[in-house]
N, C-alpha and C positions, 0 to 999 in steps of 0.2 A: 504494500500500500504506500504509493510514493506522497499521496499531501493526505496526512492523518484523516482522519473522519470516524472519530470516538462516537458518536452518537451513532451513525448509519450501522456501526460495527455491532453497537451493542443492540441496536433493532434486532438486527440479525441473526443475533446469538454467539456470535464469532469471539467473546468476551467471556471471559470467564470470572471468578470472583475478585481479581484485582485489575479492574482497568486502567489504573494507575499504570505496573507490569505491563499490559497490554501496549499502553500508549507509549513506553518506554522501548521498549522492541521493536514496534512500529517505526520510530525513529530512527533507535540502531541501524537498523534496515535500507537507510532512504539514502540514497547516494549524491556526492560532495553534486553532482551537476545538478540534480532536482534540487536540492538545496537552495543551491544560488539561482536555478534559470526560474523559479517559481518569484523569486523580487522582482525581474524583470520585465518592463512594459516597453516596446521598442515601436516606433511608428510604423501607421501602416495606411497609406493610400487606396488609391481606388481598385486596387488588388490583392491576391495573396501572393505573392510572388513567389519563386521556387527554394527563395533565401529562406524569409518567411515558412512556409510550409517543412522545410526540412529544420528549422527551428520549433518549431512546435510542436511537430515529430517527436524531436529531439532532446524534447525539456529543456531546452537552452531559452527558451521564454515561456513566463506565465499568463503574458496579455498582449494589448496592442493600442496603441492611440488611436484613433479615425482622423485624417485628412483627405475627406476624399473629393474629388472634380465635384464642383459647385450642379453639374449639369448632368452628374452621373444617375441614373434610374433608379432608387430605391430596391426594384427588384434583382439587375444588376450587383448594387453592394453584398446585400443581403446572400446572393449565389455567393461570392466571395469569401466572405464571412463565413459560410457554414465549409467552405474547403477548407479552408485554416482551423475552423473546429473540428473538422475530421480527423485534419493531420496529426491532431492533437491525442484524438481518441484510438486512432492507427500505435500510436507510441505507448498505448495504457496510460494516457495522463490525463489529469484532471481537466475540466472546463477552462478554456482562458478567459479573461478579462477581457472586452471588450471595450473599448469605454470611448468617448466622445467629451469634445463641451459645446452642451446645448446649452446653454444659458437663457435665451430668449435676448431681442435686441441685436447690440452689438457686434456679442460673439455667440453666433449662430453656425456651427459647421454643416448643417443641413436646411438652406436657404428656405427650403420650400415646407418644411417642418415645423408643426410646432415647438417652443410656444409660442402664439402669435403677438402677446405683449412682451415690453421687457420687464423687468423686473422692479422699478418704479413704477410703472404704470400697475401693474398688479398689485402693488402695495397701495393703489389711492383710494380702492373704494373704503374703505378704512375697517374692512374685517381679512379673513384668511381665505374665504372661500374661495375666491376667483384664482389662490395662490396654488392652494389644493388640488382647483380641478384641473388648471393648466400644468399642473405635475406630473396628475392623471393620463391627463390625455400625452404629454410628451415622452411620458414611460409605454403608453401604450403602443405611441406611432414609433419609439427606439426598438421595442421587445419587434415588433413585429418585420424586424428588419435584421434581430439578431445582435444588438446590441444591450450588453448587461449591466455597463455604469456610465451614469450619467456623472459629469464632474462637475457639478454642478449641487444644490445654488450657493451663490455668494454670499458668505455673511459677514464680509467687513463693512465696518460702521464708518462714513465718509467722516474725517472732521473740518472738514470744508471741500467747496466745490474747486478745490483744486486736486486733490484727491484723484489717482488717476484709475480706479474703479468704481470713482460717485456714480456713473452712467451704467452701472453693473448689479448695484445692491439696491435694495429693499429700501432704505431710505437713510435719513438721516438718526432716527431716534433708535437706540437699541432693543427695543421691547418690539416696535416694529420692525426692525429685523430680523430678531430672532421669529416674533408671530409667523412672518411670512416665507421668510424661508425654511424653517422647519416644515408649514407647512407644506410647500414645493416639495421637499424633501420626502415628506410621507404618501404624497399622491405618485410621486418617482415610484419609491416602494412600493405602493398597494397595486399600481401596475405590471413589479414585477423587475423594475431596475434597482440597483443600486444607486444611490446617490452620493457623492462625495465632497460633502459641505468644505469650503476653501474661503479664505487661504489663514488658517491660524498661525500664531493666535490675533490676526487681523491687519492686513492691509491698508485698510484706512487713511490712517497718517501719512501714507507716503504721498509723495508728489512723483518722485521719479519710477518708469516701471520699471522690476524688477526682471523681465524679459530682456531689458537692455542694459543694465548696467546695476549697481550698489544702490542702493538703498539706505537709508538711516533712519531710525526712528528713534528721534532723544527725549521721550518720554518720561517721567515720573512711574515706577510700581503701582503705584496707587491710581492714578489715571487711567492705567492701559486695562483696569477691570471694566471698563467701557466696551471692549476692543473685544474682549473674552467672554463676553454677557451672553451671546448669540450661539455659540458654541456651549457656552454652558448650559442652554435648553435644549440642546441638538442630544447633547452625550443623554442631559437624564433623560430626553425619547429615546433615548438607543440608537440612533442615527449611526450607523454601522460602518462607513468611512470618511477619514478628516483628511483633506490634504492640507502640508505644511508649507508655507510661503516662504520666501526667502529674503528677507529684512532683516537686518541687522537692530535687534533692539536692544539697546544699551542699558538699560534698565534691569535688564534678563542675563546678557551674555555679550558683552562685549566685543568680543573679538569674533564671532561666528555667523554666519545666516541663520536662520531660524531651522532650516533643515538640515544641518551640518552639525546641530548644538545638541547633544545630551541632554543637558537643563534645561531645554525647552519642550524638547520630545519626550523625554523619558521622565525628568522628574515634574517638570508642569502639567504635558497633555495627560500621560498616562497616570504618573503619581498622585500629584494637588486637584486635579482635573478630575481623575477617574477611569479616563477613556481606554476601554480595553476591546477596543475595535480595530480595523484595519489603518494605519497609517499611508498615506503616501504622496510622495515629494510633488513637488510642482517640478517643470522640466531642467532636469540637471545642467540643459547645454544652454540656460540661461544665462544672459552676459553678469548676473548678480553672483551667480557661481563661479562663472568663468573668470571672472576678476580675482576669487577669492580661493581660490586651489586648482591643482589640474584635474583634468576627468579621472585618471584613477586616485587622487585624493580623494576627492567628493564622492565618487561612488563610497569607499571607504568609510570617508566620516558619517554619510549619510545611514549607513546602515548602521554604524555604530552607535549614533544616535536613536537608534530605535524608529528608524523606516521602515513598513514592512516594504513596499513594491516601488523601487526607483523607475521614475518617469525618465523617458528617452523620447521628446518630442520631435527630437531632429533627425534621429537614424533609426534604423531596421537593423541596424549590426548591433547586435548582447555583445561582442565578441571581447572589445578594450575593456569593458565595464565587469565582463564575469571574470575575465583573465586576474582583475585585481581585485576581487572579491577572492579569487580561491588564493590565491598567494597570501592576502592579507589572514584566510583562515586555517593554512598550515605554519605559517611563521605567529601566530597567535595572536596577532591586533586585532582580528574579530573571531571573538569567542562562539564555539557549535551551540552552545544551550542556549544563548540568545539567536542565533539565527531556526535553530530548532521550535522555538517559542514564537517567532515569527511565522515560519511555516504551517504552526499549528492554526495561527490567526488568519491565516491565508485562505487553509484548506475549509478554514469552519466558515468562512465568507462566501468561497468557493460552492460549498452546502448546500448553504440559503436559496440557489439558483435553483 
């Protein structure tokens, strides 16, 4: 059993009085490439290409971005899509990740899809509902295309309209943020998608994107609980993946991006937080990374921070990214029982599907 599944096992009966043992063997079991090609999310166009399919074959990836031609057929993708999940099934492996940003608005990867407001506008009638259903319905029009995570919705809280995601969130007040996006978040879900509330612990602040360069947010502690308010009603719904942003807040951690930092992932989201869901990065071959370590650092620090699935929005090659993943987990910088733990969070997301 290469990505654990304690629950299906014990449906089953496959478990016997200590599933604890059981879950421990399972692991033993699982080899160094599933290990690491299960974090892996690498982009993927309007194709499955032969690189692709023999990666997923191959356990060397657990998922894949969507970029695909603005003009490409739904039904088209969709054929795509289920070759790459073959390929997957061909090799005994688990479901990949599928995943997209439909946001509604600005960043719309499928033009003709919904949701057909953006996400201010579904915040004006001044309840959830219209948040909910337009959740609904864009979980429904993803599922039906074959697509299992939504990255989506945004829950950073603008603190002015200079703010270079104001045009992306719910609004200005925290409480309607978190209303609204959670609720998106749950119509995602009852659809049938996963949803992936971003970008903690919140974007807001910044002015510069972190898509293209550094970031800072010089913040007070005590302030940035604004920032954290929206995500903290996501985790107590369960909201089952957070992706982590890449800002530098100085307040938290001085010297690191936000997905690069231990302190931010592992003892804020997961610890002080709670969140014992699926993590994962915003795209590593961001210029906010890329300033700040080289691609096998960042692969590196990011997991060691406690990512579970490194975002690869620029390439379809695992290849640089898993090369120092494994190096860094036989010379001992990243520890098996923390990526083992990771795994586990992967497969039990994996599940849900």
């Amino acid at each position: 059993m290469i990505c654990v599944s304690l629950d299906a096992a014990l449906a089953d009966g496959e478990v016997g009085p200590d599933p604890a043992a059981f879950e421990r063997r399972a692991l033993d079991a699982v080899p160094e490439r599933a290990l690491i090609g299960q974090k892996l999310m690498v982009r993927m166009e309007g194709t499955a290409t032969h690189g692709l399919i023999r990666a997923a074959r191959d356990g060397e990836i657990g998922g894949v971005i969507l970029f695909p031609p603005p003009d490409q057929p739904p039904g088209e993708l969709r054929a795509q899509i289920s070759r790459l999940q073959q390929a997957a099934r061909d090799g005994g492996l688990p479901e990949l990740l599928v995943s997209i940003d439909q946001e509604g608005g600005e960043v719309k990867r499928l033009p003709d899809g919904p949701p057909d407001r953006s996400p201010p506008e579904l915040s004006a009638p001044g309840d959830e509902g219209a948040a909910r259903r337009a959740g609904r319905e864009t979980g429904r029009y993803l599922a039906r295309i074959g697509i299992n995570v939504d990255l989506a919705p945004v829950l950073d809280v603008p603190s002015s309209s200079l703010s270079f995601v104001a045009a992306r969130t719910f609004g200005t007040d925290p409480k309607v943020v978190a209303a609204n996006g959670v609720a998106f978040a749950e119509g995602l879900s009852r659809a049938g998608v996963i949803p992936a509330v971003k970008h903690f612990p919140g974007l807001g602040r910044a002015v510069a994107d972190t898509d293209f360069g550094p970031s800072e947010i010089d913040a007070p502690r005590g302030n940035l609980a604004i920032d954290f308010a929206p995500f903290r009603e996501a985790i107590a719904r369960k909201i089952p993946m957070v992706m982590v942003g890449h800002a530098i807040y100085t307040a938290l951690d001085r010297d690191n991006p936000a997905t690069l930092s231990e302190t931010i992932v592992g003892r804020l989201l997961a610890g002080e937080l709670g969140f014992d869901g699926v993590t994962i990065s915003d795209d590593l071959g961001a210029g906010a990374i890329t300033a700040a370590a080289s691609e096998r650092e960042a692969a590196v620090a990011a997991a060691g921070a406690g990512i579970d699935v490194l975002l690869y929005a620029g390439t379809d090659d695992p290849g640089p990214a898993a090369e120092a993943l494994r190096e860094a987990l036989r010379n001992g910088q990243l520890d098996r029982a923390a990526l083992e733990r990771s795994l586990v969070r992967i497969g039990r997301l994996k599940d849900s599907l």
